[in-house]
N, C-alpha and C positions, 0 to 999 in steps of 0.2 A: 739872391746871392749877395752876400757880401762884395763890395769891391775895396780891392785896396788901390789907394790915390794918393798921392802926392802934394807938396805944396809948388803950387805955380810960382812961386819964388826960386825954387830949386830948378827951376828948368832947365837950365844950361847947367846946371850938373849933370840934370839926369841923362839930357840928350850927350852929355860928352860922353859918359860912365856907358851908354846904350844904342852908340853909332846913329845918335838920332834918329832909332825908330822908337817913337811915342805916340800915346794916341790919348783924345781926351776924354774923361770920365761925366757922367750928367751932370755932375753938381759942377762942372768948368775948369775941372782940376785936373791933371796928367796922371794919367794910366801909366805903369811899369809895365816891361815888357812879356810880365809871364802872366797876366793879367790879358794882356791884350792876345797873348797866344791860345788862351780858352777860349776866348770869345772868339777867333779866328774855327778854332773845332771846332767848336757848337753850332758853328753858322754853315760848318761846310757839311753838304748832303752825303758823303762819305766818314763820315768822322768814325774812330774807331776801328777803320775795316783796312784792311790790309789788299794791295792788288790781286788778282783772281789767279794768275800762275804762281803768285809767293802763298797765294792761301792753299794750292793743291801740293807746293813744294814742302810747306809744313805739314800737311797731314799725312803725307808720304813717308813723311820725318819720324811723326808720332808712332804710326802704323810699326814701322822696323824697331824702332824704339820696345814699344808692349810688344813685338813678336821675341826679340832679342833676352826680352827681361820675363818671359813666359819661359820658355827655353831653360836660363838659368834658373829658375825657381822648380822647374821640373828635374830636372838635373839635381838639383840640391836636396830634392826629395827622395829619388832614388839614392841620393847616396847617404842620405840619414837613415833610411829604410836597411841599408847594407849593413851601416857599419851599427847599427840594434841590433841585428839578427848575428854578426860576427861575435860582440861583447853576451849574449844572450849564450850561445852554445858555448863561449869560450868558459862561460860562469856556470854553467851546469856540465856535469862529466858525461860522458858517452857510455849507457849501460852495459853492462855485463855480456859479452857472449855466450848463449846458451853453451852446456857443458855437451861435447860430440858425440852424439847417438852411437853404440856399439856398429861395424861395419856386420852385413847379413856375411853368413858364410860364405864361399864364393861354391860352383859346381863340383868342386875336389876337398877333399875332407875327411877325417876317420868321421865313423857311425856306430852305434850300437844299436840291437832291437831285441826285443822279448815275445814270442808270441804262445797261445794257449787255444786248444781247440780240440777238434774231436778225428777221431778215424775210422776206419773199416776195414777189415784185415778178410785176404782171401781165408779158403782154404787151406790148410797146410798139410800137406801131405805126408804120413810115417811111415819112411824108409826102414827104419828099423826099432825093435822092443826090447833089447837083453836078448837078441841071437831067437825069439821063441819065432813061431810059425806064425803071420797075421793073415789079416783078413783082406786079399787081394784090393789094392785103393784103400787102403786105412786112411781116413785124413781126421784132422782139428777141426775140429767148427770153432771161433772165434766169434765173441760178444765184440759190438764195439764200446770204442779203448776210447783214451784220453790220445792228446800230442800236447807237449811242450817244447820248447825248444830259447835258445840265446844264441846269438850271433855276434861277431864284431868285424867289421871289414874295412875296406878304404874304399872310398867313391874316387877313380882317376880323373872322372870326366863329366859330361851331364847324362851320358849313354853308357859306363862299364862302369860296375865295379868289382872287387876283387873281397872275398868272407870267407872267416871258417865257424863254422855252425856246430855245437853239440846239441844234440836233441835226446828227447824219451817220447817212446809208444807201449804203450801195453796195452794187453788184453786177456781178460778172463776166459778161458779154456769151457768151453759150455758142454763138448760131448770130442769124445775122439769111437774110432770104428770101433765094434768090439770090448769099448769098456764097461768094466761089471761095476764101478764106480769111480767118481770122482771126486774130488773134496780140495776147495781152496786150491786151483791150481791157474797160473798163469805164465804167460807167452810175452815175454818182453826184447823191444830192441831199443840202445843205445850208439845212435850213429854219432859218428864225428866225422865232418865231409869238409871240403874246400870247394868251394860255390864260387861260380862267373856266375852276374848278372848284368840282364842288356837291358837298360830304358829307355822309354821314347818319351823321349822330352816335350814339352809343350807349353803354350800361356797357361793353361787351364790349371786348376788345383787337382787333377789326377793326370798322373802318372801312371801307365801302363808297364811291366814291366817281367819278362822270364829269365832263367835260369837254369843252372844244372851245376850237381856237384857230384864227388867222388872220396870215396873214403872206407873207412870199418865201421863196421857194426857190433856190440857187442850183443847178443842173442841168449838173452837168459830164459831159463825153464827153474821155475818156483812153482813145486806142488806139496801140497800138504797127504795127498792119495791119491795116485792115480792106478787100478789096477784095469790089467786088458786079460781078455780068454782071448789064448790061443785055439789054433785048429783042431789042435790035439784036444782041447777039452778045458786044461789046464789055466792057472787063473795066476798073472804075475805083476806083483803090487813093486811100486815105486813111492818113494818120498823126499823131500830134500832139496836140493838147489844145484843149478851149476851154468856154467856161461861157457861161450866158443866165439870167437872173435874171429869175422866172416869179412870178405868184400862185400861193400854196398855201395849204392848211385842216390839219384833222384834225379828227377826235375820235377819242375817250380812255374808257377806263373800266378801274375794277381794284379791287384790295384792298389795304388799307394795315394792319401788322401793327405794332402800339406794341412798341419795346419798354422803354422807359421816358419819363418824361415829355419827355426831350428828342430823341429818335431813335426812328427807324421806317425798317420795310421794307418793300413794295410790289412787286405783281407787276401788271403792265399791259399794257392791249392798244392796238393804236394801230391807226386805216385812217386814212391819209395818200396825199394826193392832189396835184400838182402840172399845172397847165398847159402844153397842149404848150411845148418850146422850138427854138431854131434856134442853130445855130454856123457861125462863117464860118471859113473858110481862111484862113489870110495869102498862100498861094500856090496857084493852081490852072492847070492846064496844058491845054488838051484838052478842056476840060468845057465844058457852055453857061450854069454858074453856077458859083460858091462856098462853094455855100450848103447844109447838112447841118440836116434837120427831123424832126424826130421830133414821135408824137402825145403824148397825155396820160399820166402816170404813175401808178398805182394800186399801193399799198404795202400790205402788213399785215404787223404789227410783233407780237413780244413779250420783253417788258423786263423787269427785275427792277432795282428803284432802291434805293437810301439815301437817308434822309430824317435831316437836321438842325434843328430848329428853333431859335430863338435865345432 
């Protein structure tokens, strides 16, 4: 170590200028006073240390100190973190909302259907031939026929709805009692009804669901020949066309099969019934009337439709 010393001449300066604490240096010359204060710490068995409650009172100090400055630095983080993500979405626009899916129909609604299928036609019984004499229980035997039919109605509810239905049934003429021939000849009906129908609503993709309606029939007779022998022996030919517009009914029952909110398919049964009818001749020759009667029509039907609802 370097010492700095003084000239012993200066003594009484120094000691005035230093309240006369001096001290001597080896070489015999006067130590300054901040000279002799190192050497006072270096000699003392404490030097550098601080008393033992001021040294826990500092560390106590420090501790709040890094908790306090922890704290803020956390804090300053989350709020950098904020306002990125604020500047982030404010810089980029909010996409598009999809365009709104059409709402399902609700349980009330107009509908339409179309359905196509086959039938089977009783008996029918002839009341009368041109006034001649037959053959007690004369009946039609009928081929089975086609069914067609269109409907439109309003569904009120998930259980009633409210249709009026036109339909066709025909059927080929295969043999009647007593005919000596036949040729090209058919037995057709054209109902128009007004239909209730009830369904039993459910989770499931079928629909149970029957029916009944009430209406006219139109009851056409298209033959190309039809002659019968009466009792008497005699042989009396018909040809031509003609209709009679009859009361009819039905009822209805079947399954209806969703296949999405606005379309379905349905498989149905129908027994349809029309009142006897009558046709007249425009010309008759030889006979003691003109007048062609058949009895009542009894049908069963099965259809398979499409369903549209609006």
């Amino acid at each position: 170590m370097t010492e700095r010393c003084y000239s012993t001449t200066n003594e009484a300066l120094l000691r005035t200028q230093f309240n006369g604490r001096l001290a001597a240096c080896q070489c015999g010359r006067i130590l300054c006073p901040a000279l002799l204060k190192e050497r006072q710490d270096a000699a003392s068995p404490a030097a550098g240390r601080l008393p033992l409650h001021r040294q826990v009172g500092v560390e106590l100090k420090k501790r709040m100190v890094m908790k306090i400055m922890s704290r803020k630095l956390v804090s300053l983080i989350v709020l950098s973190g904020c306002i990125a993500t604020a500047s982030h979405s404010r810089a980029q626009p909010e996409p598009a909302p999809p365009p709104p899916r059409p709402e399902p129909p609700q349980d009330s609604g107009f509908y339409i259907q179309g359905d196509v299928g086959g039938q089977w036609t009783h008996d029918v019984k002839v009341n009368e031939f041109f006034g001649v004499p037959l053959t007690p229980d004369s009946k039609i035997k009928l081929d089975p026929g086609i069914r067609a039919g269109v409907a439109g109605g309003y569904q009120f509810c998930s259980f009633f709805a409210l249709e009026g239905e036109l339909g066709f049934m025909g059927n080929h003429i295969d043999s009647i009692t007593s005919a000596v021939y036949i040729h090209d000849a058919y037995l057709a009906n054209m109902p128009l009804l007004v239909n209730v129908k009830f369904m039993l609503p459910n989770r499931s993709i079928v629909t149970p669901f029957i029916g009944a309606g009430v209406g006219f029939s139109e009851t056409i007779l298209d033959a190309d020949n039809i002659s019968i022998q009466d009792t008497a022996g005699g042989v009396t030919t018909m040809h031509g066309n003609d209709w009679d517009t009859v009361f009819a009914w039905q009822a209805f029952a079947g399954l209806k099969f969703r296949i999405n909110d606005y379309m379905g398919i349905s498989v149905e049964y129908r027994y349809f019934t029309a009142d006897p009818a009558s046709y007249q001749a425009e010309f008759a020759s030889g006979t003691p009337s003109g007048t062609i009667s058949f009895g009542r029509t009894e049908t069963h039907a099965v259809s398979a439709a499409f369903v549209f609802r609006f």
